[in-house]
N, C-alpha and C positions, 0 to 999 in steps of 0.2 A: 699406474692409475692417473686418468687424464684429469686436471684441474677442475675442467665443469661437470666430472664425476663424484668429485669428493664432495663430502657432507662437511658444512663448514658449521662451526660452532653460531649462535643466533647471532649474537655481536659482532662476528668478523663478515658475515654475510648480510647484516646493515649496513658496514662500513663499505664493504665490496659494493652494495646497489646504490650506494652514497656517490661512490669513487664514479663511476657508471653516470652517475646522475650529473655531476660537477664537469666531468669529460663530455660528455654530449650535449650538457644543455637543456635535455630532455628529462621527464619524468619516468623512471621505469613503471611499468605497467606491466604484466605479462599477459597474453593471451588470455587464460584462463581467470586471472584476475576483471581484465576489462568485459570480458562473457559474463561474472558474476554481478560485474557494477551496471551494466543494461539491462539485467534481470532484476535486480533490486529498485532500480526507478520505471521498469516497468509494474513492478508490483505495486509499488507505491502510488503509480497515475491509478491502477485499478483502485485499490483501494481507497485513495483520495475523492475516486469519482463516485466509489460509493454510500461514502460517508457525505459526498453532498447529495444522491439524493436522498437520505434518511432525513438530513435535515431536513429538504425542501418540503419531503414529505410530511415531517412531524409539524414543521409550518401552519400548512394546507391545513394539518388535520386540527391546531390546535385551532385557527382561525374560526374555521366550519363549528367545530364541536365544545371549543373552549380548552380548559387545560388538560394536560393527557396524563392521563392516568401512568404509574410506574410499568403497570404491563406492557401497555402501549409502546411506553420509552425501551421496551425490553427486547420486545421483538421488534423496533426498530434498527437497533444498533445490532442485533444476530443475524437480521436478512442479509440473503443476497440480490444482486440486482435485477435477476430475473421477479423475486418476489417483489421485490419496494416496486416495481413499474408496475406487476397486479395490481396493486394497493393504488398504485398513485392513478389509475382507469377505475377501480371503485369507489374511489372516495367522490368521485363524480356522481355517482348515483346511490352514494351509503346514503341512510336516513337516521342510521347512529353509526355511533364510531366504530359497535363491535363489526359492526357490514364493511366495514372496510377491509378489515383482517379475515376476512372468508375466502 
């Protein structure tokens, strides 16, 4: 059984990608690791983007309308972005708050 076959116990295969790290200079990273770390800050810019516009939106509405009610706050923070950009083109022409969320 060849070395980069065998299952090393968790400690000696820290110390192995330690030994690896100190040798090269470099940070081990594996493939499959750096696949998972671009998909995690991808989710996070989506996500990110869309908790700003909830806010922006809750903004607009609290401006327009005054304070918002918890419903409001409720399905702000469960939409998605396709729904908050509905919202944020009706709130143009709501006449109350609940015409926004139509």
């Amino acid at each position: 059984m060849s070395a980069s076959s065998r299952e090393l116990p968790e400690p000696a295969f820290e110390n192995a990608i330690q030994q690896i790290e100190e040798e090269t200079g470099m940070s081990y990273v594996a493939s499959i690791e750096r696949v998972r770390l671009k998909r995690e800050r991808e989710e996070g810019k989506v996500e990110g983007k869309t908790e700003g516009y909830a806010a922006l939106l809750s903004t607009q509405i609290a401006r327009k309308f005054g304070t918002l009610p918890d419903w409001a706050k409720v399905r702000l923070v469960a939409a998605d972005d396709i729904t908050l950009n509905r919202w944020a083109e009706q709130i143009l022409d709501a006449q109350r708050i609940e015409d926004v969320f139509k």
